[in-house]
N, C-alpha and C positions, 0 to 999 in steps of 0.2 A: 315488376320486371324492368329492367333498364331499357332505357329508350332515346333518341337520337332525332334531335329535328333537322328537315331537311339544310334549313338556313346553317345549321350550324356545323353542317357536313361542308356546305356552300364556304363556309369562315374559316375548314383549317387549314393550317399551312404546311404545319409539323411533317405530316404523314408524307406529303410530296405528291398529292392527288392533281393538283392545278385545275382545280376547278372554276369553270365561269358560269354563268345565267342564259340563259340562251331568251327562254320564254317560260311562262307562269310561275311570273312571282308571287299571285294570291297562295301557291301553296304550298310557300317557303316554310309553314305555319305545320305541313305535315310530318309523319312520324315513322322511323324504321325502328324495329325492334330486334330483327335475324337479321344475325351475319350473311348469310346465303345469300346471294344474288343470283338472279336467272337472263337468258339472253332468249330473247320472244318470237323465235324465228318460226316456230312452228305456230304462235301464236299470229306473224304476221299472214301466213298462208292462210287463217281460218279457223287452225285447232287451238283453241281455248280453253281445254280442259284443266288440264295439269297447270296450269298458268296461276301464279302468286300473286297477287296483287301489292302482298305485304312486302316482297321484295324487292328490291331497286332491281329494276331491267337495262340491260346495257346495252346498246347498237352499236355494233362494229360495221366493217368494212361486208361481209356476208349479206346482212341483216338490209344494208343499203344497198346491196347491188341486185338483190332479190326484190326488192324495191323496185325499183327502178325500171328493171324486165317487166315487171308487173304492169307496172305504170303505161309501160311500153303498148304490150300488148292487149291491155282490160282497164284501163284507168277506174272504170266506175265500181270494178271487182278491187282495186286496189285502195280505194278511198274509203269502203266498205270495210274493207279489215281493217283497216287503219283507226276507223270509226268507233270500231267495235273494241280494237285493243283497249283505246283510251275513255272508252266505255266504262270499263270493269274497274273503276278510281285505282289506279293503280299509283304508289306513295311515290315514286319518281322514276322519271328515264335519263340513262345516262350517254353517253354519246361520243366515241370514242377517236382517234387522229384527225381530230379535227375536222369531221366529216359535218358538210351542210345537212342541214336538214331539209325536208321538203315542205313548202310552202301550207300543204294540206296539214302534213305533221303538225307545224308551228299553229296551225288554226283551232287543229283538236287537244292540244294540249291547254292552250289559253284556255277554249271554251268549259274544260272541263278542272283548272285548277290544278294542272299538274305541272310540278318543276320538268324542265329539262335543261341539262346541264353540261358541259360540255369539255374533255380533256385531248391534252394532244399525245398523251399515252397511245400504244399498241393495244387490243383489246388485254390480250395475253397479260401483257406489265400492268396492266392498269386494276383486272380484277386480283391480280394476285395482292396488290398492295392497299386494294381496297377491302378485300377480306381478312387480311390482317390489322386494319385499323378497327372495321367494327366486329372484330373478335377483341378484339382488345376494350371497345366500349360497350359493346354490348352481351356479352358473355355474364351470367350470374357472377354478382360478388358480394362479399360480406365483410367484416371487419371481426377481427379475433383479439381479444385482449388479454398478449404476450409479448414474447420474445422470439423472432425466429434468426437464425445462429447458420451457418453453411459449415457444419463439421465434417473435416475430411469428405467434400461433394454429397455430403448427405443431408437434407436440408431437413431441419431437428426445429418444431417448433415448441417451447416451452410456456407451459400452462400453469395455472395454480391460481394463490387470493393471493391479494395485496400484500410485498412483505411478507411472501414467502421465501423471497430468494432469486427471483427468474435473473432480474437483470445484473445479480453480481456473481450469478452463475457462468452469465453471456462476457461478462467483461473478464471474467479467471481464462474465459476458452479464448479469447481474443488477443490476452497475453500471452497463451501459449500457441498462438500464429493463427487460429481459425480467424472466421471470420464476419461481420455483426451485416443483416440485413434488414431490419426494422425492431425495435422496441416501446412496449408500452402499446400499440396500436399497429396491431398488422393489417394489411390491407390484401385479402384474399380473393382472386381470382382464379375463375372456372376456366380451364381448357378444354377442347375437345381433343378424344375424345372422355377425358375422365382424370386430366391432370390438374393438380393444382399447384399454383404461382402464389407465392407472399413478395411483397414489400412492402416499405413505409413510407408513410403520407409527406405531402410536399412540408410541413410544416417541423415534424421531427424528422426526417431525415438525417441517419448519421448520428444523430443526439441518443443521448444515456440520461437517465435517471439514477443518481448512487446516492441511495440517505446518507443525509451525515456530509456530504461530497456535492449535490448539487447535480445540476446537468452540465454533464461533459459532449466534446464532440468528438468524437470517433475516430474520423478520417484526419481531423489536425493531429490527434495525439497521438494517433498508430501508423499514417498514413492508408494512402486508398489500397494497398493491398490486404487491410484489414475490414474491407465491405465489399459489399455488393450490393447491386439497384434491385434485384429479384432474384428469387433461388423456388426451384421446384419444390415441396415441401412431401418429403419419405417417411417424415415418422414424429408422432405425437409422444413429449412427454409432459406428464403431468406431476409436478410437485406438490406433495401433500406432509400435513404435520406427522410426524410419528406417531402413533396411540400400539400401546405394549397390548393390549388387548386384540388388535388386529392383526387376524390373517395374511401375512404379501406374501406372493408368487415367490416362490425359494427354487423351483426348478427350472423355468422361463417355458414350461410346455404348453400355456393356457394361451392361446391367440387371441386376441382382444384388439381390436378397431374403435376408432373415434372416427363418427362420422360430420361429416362438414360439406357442403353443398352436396349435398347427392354421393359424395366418393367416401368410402370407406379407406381410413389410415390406419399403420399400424397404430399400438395404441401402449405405452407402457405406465405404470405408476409408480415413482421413484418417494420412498417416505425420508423426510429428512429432520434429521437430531444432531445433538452436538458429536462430531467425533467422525460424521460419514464427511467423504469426500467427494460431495455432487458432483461436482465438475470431472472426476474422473470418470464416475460411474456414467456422466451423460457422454463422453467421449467414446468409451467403450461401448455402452447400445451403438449409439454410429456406426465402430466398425464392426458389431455384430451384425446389424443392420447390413451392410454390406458382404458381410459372408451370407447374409438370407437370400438375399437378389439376387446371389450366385450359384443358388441351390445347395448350400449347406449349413444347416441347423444343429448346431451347439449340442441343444437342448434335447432332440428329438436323436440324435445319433445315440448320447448317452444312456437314453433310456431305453434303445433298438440291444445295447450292449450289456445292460441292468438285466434285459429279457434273457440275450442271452446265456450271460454267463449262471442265470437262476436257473432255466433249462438245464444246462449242463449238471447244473449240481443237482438238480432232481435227477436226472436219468445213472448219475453218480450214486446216489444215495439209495435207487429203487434195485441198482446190478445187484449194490452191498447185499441189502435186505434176501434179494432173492438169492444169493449166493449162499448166506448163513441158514436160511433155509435148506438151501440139496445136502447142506455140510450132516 
């Protein structure tokens, strides 16, 4: 499972987090694994239960001012929560408009090896852009090795063995305006709740593989309106050799899924020989693809219509019968 040390949440810059050190650095060393973060308010009062330890805790403006009254009114009740929070090793607290911390805070956080950290974000702005970064790093992911292609917003990822075809499938759709989002090495990510993301790694990015051609780049030879850095990923095809012996789907009624992290994709198997034209037929799943999200099935109307007009001719055929009989 993917996982995120604190130091190196401390290091980025990208995201726009502005984080500093405040106190305990022995547990720069510690580790987040959930996007989720929680704010400990109930935990400062006393209730403890529901409380994560596994997730970054954030104090805002609340969380201190309830503090504070505490402090006011029962200091010995208030250094006892406090005590107790950072009891429970909790992997880090974060700390939000640049709000002090209180002297006791900074004690039990040392004493127990927990970062606290510290931005001048709004609580509001600050969890929101911090659950989008470690959704982004910490979300299940895997690597697929294909081709995934944005046809007509339908993000089509292509499957198969080596020198079947993928990526001069990807480069035919790419002259005809679509448009190329990682090849040879996709880089698969988990959304919640059940969507998935491709793109391609820092290293190919933009780059093609064409036997015979070499590695091209993409974006010099098409320009950028011929990529994209990630594309949501709607539908799996898989390219396979032809064998005349084998059965394919001639009607498109049979629903078939490929699964990949947890989420079920559509799923189709396209066989390919000299004389078919891949690239058309991966265009058109796309826009069928797209009449299915819309609630309308090709495949499943014309067989609704097969029923019917069978029906009819039976009930056609049974009037005859009984009629030649009264005769």
């Amino acid at each position: 499972m993917p996982r995120l040390s604190i130091s190196e949440l401390l290091s980025e810059e990208e995201a726009g987090l502005d984080l500093e050190l405040l106190a305990g650095a022995r547990g720069l060393s510690r580790f987040v694994q959930i996007p989720r973060i929680q704010k400990p308010g109930l935990a400062l009062a006393g209730y403890t239960k529901n409380l994560h330890p596994d997730r970054i805790q954030v104090l805002g403006a609340t969380e201190f001012s309830y503090l504070d009254e505490l402090y006011q009114r029962d200091a010995p009740k208030a250094e006892s929560h406090v005590a107790q929070l950072c009891s429970m090793d909790i992997c880090c607290f974060i700390v939000t408009k640049n709000l002090k911390p209180s002297a006791h805070l900074l004690r039990e956080v040392e004493r127990h090896n927990i970062p606290l950290l510290r931005t001048h974000h709004q609580s509001s702005t600050f969890i929101s852009l911090l659950t989008q970064y470690l959704e982004e790093r910490l979300l299940p992911q895997t690597n697929a090795h294909g081709v995934l292609v944005d046809v007509l917003g339908v993000g089509v990822l292509l499957l198969g063995k080596s020198g079947i075809g993928k990526s001069e499938c990807a480069l035919d759709l790419i002259i005809r305006g679509h448009r190329l989002v990682a090849d040879d090495v996709v880089r698969v990510r988990l959304k919640l709740p059940a969507v998935l993301f491709g793109e391609g790694n820092d290293l190919l990015h933009y780059h093609m593989e064409i036997r015979g051609l070499g590695i091209i780049n993409i974006k010099h030879l098409f320009g950028v309106a011929a990529i994209r850095e990630r594309k949501k990923i709607d539908l799996v095809i898989e390219l396979v050799e032809w064998q005349d012996a084998h059965e394919y789907d001639r009607l498109g009624l049979e629903q078939r899924t490929y699964e990949l992290l947890g989420v079920n994709l559509p799923f189709l198997t396209i066989p390919v020989r000299p004389g078919r034209n891949i690239t058309t037929i991966v265009e058109v799943a796309a826009r069928n693809q797209l009449l299915k999200e819309m609630g309308y099935h090709s495949a499943t109307e014309f067989e609704a219509r097969l029923e019917q007009r069978t029906a009819e001719t039976a009930r056609t055929h049974s009037h005859t019968i009984i009629g030649d009989n009264l005769e």
